[in-house]
C-alpha positions in Angstrom: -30.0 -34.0 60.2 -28.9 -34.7 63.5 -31.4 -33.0 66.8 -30.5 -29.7 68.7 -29.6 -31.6 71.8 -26.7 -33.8 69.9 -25.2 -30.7 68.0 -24.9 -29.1 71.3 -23.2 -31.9 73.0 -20.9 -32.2 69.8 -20.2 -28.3 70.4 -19.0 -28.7 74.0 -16.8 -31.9 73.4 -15.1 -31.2 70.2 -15.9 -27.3 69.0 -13.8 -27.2 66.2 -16.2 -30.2 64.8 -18.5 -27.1 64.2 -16.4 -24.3 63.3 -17.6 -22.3 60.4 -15.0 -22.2 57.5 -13.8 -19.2 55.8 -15.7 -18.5 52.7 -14.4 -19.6 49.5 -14.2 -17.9 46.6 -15.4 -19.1 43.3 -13.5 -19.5 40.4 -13.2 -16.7 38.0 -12.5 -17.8 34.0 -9.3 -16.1 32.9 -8.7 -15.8 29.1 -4.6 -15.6 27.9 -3.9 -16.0 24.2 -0.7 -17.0 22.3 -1.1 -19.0 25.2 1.5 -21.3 23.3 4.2 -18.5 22.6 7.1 -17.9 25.2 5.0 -14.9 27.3 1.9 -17.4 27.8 3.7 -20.4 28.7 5.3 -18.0 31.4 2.3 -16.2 32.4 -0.2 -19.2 33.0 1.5 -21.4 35.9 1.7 -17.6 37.9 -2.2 -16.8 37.3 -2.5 -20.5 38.3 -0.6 -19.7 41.4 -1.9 -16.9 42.5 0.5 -14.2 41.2 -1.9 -12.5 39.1 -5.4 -11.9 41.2 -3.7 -12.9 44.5 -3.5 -16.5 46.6 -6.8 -17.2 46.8 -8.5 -16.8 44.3 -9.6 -20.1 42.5 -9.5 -19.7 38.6 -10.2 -21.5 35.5 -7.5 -20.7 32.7 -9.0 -20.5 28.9 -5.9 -20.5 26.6 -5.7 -19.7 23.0 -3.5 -20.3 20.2 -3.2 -21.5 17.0 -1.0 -25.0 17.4 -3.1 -27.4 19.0 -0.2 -30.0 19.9 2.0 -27.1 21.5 -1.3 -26.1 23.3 -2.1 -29.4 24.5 1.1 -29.8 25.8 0.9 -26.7 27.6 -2.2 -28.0 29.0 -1.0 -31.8 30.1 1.9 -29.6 31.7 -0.3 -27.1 34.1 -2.0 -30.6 35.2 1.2 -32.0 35.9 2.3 -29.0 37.9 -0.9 -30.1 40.4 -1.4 -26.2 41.3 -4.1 -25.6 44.2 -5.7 -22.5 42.8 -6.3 -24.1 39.0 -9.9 -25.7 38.7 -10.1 -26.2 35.2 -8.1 -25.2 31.5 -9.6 -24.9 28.2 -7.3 -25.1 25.8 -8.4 -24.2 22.4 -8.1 -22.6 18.6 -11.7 -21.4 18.8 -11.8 -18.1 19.4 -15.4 -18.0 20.1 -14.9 -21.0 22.5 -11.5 -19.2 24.1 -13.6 -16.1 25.1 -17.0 -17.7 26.3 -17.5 -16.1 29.5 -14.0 -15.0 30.6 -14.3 -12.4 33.2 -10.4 -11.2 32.4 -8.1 -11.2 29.4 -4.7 -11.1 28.7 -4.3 -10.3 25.1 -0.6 -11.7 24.4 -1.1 -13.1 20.6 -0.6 -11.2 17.8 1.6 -11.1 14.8 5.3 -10.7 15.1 8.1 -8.5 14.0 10.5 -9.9 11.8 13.4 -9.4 10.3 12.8 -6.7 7.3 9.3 -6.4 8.2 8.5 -2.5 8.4 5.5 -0.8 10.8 3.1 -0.4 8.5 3.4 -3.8 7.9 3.2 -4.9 11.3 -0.1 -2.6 11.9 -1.9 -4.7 9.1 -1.4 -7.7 10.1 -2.1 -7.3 14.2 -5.9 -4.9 12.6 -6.9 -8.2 11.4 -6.2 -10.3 15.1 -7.0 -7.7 17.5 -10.2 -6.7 14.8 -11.3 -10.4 15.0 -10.7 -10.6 18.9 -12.8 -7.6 19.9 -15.7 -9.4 18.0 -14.8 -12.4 20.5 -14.5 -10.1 23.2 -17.5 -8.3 22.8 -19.5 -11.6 22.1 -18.6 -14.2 23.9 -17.1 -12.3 27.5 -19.2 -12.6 30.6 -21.2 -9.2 31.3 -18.8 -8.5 34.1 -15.2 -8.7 32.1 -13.7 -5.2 33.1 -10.1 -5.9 32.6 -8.9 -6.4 29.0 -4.7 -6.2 29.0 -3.3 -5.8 25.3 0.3 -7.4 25.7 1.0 -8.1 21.7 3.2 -5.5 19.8 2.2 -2.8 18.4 0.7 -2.8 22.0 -0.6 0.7 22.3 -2.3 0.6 19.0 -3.4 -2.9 19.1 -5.1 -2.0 22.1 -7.1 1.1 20.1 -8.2 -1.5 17.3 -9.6 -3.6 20.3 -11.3 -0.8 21.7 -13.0 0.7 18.4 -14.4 -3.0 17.1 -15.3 -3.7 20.6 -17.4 -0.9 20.8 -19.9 -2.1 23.9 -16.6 -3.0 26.6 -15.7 0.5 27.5 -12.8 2.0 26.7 -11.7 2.5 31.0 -11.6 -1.6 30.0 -8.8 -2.1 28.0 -5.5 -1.3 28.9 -2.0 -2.0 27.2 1.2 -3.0 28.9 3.9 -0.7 29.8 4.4 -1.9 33.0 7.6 -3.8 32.1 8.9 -1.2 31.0 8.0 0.7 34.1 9.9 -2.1 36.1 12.8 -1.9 33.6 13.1 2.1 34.8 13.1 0.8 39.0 15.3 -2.2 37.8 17.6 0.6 36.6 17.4 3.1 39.3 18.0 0.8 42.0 20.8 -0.8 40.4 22.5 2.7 40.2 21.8 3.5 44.1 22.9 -0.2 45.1 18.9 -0.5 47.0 16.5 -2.9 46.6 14.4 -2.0 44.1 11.2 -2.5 46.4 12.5 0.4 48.0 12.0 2.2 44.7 8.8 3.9 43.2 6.9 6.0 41.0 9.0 6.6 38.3 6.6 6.9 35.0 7.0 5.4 31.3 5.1 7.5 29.0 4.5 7.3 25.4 4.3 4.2 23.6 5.9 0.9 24.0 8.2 1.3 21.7 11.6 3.4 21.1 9.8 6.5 21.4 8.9 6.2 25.2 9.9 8.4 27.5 10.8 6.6 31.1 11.2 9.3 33.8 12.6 9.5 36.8 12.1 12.9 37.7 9.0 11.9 40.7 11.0 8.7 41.4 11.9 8.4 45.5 14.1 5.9 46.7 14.2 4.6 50.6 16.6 3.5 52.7 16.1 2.4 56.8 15.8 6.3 57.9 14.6 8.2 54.8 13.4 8.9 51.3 14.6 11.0 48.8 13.8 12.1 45.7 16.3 10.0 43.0 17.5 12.9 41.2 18.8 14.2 44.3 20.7 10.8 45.0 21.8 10.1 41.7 23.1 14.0 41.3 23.6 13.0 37.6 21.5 14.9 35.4 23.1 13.7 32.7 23.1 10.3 32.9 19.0 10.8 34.3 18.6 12.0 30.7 20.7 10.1 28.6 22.0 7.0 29.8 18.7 5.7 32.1 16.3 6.7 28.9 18.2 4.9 26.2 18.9 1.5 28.6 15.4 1.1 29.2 14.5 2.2 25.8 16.4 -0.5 24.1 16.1 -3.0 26.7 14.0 -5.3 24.8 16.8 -5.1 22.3 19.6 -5.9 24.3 18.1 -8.9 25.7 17.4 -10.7 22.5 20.7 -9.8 21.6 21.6 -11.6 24.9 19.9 -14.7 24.6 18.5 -14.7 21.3 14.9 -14.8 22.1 12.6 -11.8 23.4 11.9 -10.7 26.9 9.2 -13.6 28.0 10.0 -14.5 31.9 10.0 -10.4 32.7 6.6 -9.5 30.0 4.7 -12.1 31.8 6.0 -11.5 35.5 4.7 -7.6 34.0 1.4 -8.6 32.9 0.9 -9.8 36.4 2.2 -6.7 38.1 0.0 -5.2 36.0 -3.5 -6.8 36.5 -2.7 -7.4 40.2 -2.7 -3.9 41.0 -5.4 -2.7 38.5 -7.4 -5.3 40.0 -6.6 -5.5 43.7 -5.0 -2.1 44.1 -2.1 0.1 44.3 -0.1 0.6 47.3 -0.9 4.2 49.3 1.3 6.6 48.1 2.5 4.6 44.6 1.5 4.9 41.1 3.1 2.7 38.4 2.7 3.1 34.3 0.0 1.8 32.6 -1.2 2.6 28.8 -4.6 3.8 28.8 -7.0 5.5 26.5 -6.2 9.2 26.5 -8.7 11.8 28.2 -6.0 14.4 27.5 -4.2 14.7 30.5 -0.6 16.7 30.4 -1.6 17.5 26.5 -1.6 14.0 25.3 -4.2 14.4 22.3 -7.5 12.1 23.3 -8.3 9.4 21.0 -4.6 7.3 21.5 -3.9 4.8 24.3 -1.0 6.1 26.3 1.2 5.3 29.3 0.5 7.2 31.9 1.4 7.3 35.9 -1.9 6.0 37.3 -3.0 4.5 40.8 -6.2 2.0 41.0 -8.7 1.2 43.6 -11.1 -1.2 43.2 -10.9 -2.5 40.1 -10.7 1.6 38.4 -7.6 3.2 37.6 -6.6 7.4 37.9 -3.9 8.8 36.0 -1.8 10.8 38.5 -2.6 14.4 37.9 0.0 17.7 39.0 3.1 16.4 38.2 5.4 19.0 36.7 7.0 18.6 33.3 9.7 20.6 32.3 10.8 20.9 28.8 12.6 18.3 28.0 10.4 15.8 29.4 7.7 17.8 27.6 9.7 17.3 24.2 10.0 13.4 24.2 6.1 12.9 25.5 5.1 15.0 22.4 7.6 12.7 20.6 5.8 10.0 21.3 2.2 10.8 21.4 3.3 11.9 17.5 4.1 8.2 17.1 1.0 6.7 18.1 -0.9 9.5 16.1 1.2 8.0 13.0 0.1 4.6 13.9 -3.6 5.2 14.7 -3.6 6.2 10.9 -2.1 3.6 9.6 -4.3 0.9 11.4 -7.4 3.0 10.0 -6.1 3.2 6.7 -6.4 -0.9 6.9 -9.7 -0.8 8.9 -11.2 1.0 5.9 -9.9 -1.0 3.3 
């Protein structure tokens, strides 16, 4: 080590020899299965870049799936891509391997729909994934792992088998994504106004991810330079709020495999972003967005069912939005909804118990 006296004449000639740098963070392990599938070979370059836990923040990806030669190639390609932020990538069909000590999870592999296949069936097979996962979860996940996104469909319900088989992560934990179909509703809005949608917020999805949700633009503002005002004001079309807007984000996910023959990947995984960014970093003052969350029984939404709800988060917690008024008719689809995921939740313990 070099004396006192030379530091100090190093200091006066050349002070930026000496400067302190900023602290870096370490890298945090982040789990995303069906790593493989067209979501997770979207999502992974934008945690790697930042997009997800913010740009700079150093992380390790852990990827699961069950090709291994897709997987590796997915692999070979994040390395290729040379990306700052990414300081290491296991890529594996070990569960137990995927989830050692992940401090956040992305939960996008599960079992698909297909053609002919009916609910019930899809519930059976995604109880024995997301069953086996919460045992990895609750195993192999670092101590501090306190944000579990459920992406897979039957999303809401997928999430509920997590939480019940995972019974040590609590249930404020795990979350399920709804958030692209909260960014479908501003997509929608602001397309009708002709604003940006940045200049859009806090319209709510509730329900389920599914047909049965209920996207509502009743608390929605829009801004321009000089103001803000409610969207039902701007729109002044009632009808179209209620018809038109519901059934367009409703069947989005429809119309764009109908589109391009493949489901929604680039806009899921840009969602799963939105959504652990601001669960994790925080919402903007005044904003809430839709996330599906386990049920304390807020607006009358039976406990016990993961719901979307209009929340706002602060370090690392989320708060449903509570005092919003609900007239009737938004009253009448919520309750449509919630009887939807009450259908599911028994169907998936009618295969837990069997």
């Amino acid at each position: 080590m070099l004396p006192n006296s030379v530091l100090q004449r190093l200091a006066s000639w050349c002070p930026w020899l000496l400067r302190d740098e900023p602290k870096r963070k370490q890298p945090v392990k982040v789990l995303v299965t069906g790593a493989a599938g067209q979501i997770g070979y979207a999502i992974v370059p934008m945690i790697a870049r930042g997009l997800m836990l913010g740009p700079d923040q150093p992380v390790v990806l852990h990827m699961l799936a069950p090709m291994a030669d897709a997987l590796n190639g997915v692999r070979m390609e994040l390395v290729d891509a040379a990306l700052p932020l990414l300081r290491g990538v296991v890529a594996t069909t070990d569960e137990a391997e995927a989830f050692q000590g992940v401090n956040f999870a992305v939960l996008i592999g599960g079992w698909p729909r297909k053609e002919g296949m009916e609910r019930k069936d899809l519930i059976a097979k995604n109880v024995a994934i997301y069953r086996s996962q919460a045992s990895a979860l609750q195993q192999h996940a670092a101590p501090n792992c306190k944000q579990v996104l459920v992406v897979a469909n039957p999303a809401n319900t997928n999430a509920l088998v997590l939480k019940e088989f995972a019974p040590a992560v609590a249930a404020r934990n795990i979350t399920c994504l709804t958030r692209l179909d909260h960014n479908r509703a501003l997509g929608q809005i602001a397309e009708k106004l002709g604003v940006h949608v940045g200049d859009v917020r806090n319209a709510v999805v509730w329900g389920n991810h599914s047909s049965t949700q209920f996207p509502d633009a009743s608390h929605a503002t829009a801004r321009a330079e000089q103001w803000e005002k409610p969207v039902r004001e701007l729109v002044a079309d009632e009808k179209w709020l209620r018809e038109e807007f519901v059934v367009t984000v409703q069947q989005r996910g429809a119309a764009v495999i109908k589109a391009r023959k493949q489901s929604s990947s680039l806009s899921a995984a840009s969602a799963a972003c939105d959504h652990m960014r601001d669960w994790i970093l925080g919402t903007p003052k005044g904003t809430w967005v839709s996330m599906g969350v386990y049920s304390d029984g807020s607006y009358g939404v039976p406990e016990g069912i993961f719901y979307s709800f209009p929340v706002t988060c602060e370090k690392g917690e989320w708060s449903i939005v509570q005092g919003l008024q609900v007239d009737d008719f938004a009253r009448s689809k919520m309750e449509l909804s919630a009887d939807e995921l009450d259908e599911e939740r028994s169907m998936a313990y009618e295969f837990v118990s069997t």
